[in-house]
KERO-580741 format. One record per atom (N, C-alpha, C): x, y, z; residue in three letters. Coordinates in steps of 0.2 Angstrom, whole numbers, plus 5000, padded with zeros to 4 digits. Example, Ala and Ser with C-alpha at 12.3 -4.5 7.8 and 13.67 -1.06 7.14 Angstrom:
<pts>
506649725039ala/506249785039ala/506649845039ala/506449895035ser/506849955036ser/506450005039ser/
</pts>
This chain:
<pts>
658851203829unk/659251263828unk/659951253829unk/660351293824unk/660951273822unk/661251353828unk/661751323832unk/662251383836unk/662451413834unk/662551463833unk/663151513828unk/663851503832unk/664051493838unk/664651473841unk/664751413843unk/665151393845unk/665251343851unk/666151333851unk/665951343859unk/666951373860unk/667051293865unk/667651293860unk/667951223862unk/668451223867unk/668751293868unk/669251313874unk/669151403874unk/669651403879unk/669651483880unk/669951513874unk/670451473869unk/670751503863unk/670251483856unk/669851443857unk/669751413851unk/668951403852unk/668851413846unk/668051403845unk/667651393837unk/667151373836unk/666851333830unk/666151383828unk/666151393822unk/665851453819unk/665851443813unk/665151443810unk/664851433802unk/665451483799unk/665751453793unk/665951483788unk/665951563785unk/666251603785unk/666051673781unk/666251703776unk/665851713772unk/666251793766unk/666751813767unk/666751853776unk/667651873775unk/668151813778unk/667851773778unk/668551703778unk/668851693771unk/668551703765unk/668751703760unk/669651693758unk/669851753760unk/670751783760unk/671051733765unk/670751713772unk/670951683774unk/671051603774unk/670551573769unk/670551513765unk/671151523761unk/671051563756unk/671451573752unk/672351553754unk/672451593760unk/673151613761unk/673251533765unk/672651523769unk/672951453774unk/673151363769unk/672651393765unk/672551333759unk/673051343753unk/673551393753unk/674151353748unk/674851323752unk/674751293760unk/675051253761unk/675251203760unk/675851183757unk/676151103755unk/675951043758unk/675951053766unk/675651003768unk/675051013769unk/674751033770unk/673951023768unk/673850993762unk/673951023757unk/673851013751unk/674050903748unk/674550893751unk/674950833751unk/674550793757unk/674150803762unk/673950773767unk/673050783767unk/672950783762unk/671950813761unk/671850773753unk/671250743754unk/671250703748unk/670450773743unk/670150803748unk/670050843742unk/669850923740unk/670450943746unk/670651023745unk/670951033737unk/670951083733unk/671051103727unk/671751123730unk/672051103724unk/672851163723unk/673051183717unk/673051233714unk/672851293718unk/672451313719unk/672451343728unk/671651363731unk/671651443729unk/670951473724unk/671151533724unk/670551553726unk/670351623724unk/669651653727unk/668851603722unk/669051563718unk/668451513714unk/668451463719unk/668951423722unk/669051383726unk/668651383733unk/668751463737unk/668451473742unk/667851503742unk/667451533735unk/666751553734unk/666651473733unk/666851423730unk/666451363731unk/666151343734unk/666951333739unk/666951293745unk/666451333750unk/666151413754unk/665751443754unk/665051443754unk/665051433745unk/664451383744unk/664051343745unk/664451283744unk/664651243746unk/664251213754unk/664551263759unk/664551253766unk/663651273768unk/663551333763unk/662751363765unk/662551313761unk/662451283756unk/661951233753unk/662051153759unk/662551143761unk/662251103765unk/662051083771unk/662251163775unk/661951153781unk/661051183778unk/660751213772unk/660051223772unk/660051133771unk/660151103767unk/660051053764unk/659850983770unk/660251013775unk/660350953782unk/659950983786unk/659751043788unk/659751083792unk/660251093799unk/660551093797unk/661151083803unk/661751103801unk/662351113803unk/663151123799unk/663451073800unk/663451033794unk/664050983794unk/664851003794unk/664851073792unk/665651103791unk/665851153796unk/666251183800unk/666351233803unk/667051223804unk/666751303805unk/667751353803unk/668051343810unk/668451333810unk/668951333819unk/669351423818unk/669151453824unk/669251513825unk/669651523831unk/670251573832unk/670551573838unk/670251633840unk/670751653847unk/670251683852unk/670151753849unk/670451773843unk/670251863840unk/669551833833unk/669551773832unk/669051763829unk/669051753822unk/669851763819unk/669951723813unk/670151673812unk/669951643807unk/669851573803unk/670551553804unk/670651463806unk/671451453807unk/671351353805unk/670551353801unk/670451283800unk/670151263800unk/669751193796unk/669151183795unk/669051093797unk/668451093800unk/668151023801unk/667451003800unk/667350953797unk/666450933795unk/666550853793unk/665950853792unk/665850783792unk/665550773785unk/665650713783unk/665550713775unk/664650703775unk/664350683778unk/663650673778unk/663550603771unk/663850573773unk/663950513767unk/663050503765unk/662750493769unk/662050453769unk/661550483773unk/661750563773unk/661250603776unk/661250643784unk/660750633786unk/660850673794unk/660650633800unk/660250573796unk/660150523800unk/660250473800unk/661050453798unk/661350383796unk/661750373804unk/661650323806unk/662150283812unk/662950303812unk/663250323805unk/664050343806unk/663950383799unk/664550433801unk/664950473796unk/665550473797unk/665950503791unk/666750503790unk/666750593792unk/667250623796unk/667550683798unk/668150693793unk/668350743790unk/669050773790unk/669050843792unk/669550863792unk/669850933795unk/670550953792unk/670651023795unk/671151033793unk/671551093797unk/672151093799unk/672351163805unk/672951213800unk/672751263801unk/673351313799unk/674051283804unk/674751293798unk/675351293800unk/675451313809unk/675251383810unk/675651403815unk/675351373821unk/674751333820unk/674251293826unk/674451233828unk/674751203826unk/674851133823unk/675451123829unk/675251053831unk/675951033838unk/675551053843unk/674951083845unk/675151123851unk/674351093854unk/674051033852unk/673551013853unk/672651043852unk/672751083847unk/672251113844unk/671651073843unk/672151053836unk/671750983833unk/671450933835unk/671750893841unk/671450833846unk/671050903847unk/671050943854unk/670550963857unk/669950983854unk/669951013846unk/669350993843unk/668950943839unk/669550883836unk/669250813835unk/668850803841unk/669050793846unk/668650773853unk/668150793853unk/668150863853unk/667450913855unk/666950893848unk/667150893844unk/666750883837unk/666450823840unk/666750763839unk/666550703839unk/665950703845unk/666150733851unk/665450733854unk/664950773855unk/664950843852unk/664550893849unk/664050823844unk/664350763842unk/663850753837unk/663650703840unk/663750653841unk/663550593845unk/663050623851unk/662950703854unk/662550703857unk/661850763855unk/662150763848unk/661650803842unk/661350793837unk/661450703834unk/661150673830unk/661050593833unk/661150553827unk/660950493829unk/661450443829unk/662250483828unk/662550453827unk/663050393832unk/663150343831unk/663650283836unk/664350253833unk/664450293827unk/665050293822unk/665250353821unk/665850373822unk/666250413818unk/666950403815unk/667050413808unk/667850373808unk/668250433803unk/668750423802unk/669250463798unk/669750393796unk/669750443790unk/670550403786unk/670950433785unk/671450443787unk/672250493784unk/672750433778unk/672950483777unk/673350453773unk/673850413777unk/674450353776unk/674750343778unk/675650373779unk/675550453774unk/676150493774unk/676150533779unk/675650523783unk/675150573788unk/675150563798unk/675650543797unk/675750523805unk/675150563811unk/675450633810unk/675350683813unk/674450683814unk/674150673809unk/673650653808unk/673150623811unk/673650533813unk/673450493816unk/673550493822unk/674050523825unk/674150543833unk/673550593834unk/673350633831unk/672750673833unk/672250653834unk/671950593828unk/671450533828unk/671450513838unk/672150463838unk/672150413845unk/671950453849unk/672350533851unk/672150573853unk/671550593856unk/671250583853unk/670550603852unk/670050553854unk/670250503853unk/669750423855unk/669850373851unk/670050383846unk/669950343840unk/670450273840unk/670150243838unk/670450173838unk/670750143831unk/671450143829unk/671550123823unk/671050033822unk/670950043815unk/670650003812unk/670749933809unk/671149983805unk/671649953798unk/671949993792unk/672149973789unk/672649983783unk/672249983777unk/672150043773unk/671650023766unk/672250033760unk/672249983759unk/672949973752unk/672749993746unk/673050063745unk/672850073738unk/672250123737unk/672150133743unk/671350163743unk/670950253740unk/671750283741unk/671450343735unk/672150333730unk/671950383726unk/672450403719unk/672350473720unk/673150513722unk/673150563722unk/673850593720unk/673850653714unk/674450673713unk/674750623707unk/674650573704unk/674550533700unk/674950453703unk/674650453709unk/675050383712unk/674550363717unk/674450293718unk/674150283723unk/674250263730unk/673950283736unk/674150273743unk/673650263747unk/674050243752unk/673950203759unk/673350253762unk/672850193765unk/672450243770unk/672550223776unk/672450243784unk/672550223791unk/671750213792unk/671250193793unk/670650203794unk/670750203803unk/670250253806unk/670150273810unk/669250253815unk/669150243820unk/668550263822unk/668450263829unk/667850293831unk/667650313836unk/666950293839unk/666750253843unk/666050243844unk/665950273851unk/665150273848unk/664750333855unk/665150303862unk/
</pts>
């Protein structure tokens, strides 16, 4: 059985997706840095974008049975970000890759570790997993301090490893074991 909650702190807490997040996908996902720092959020993010992505979120938590995606909510219970795990090789595979993403005004203020961390152990102690990694970009500092933050161990350097915006770049490969 999948929670409908799980509160990461007294401001922040983790909740399936919803219909009226919509407006607020919308508005949080035409950020520059987001957009520049996520290899595959859409720009521009309109109301197709976030009925997808929606979609999307209900086909794969029936599909897994479980939520690989949730919404990061603050303490009035609007949508201010989003974290899941890619599900590379299913619900029973030893490692998955995680991304995320935080609204503007959240950012610096230790959100994002706080939820990295909690994520990462919400699932090592709810699947069968003993890996967890992320890749940020290498224009992405901020990203990577959240990673260390959080437990993770830089890796290495993947040279060349996405193409995005018509150029290709740097990834910082990241991870985490149980």
């Amino acid at each position: 059985m999948v929670p409908d909650f799980l509160l990461v702190s007294d401001q922040i807490g983790l909740s399936a997706f919803r219909e009226s997040d919509k407006s607020d996908l919308i508005y949080w996902l035409q950020d520059d840095i987001i957009q520049r720092h996520t290899l595959h959020i859409p720009f521009p993010y309109g109301e197709n974008e976030a009925e997808h992505w929606l979609e999307h979120t209900r086909k794969m938590e029936e599909q897994f049975d479980c939520r690989p995606n949730w919404a990061i909510r603050n303490a009035e219970g609007r949508l201010i970000g989003g974290i899941g795990r890619a599900m590379h090789q299913g619900d029973k595979n030893h490692w998955d890759e995680i991304g995320y993403w935080l609204a503007e005004p959240y950012r610096g203020k230790g959100v994002m570790t706080s939820v990295v961390d909690f994520f990462c152990k919400y699932w090592f102690e709810h699947s069968p997993l003993v890996r967890i990694e992320a890749a940020v970009f290498d224009i992405n500092p901020a990203s990577a301090r959240v990673l260390e933050k959080a437990g993770f161990e830089f890796e290495g350097r993947l040279h060349k490893k996405y193409f995005k915006n018509g150029q290709f770049m740097d990834g910082l490969m990241y991870g985490r074991l149980k």
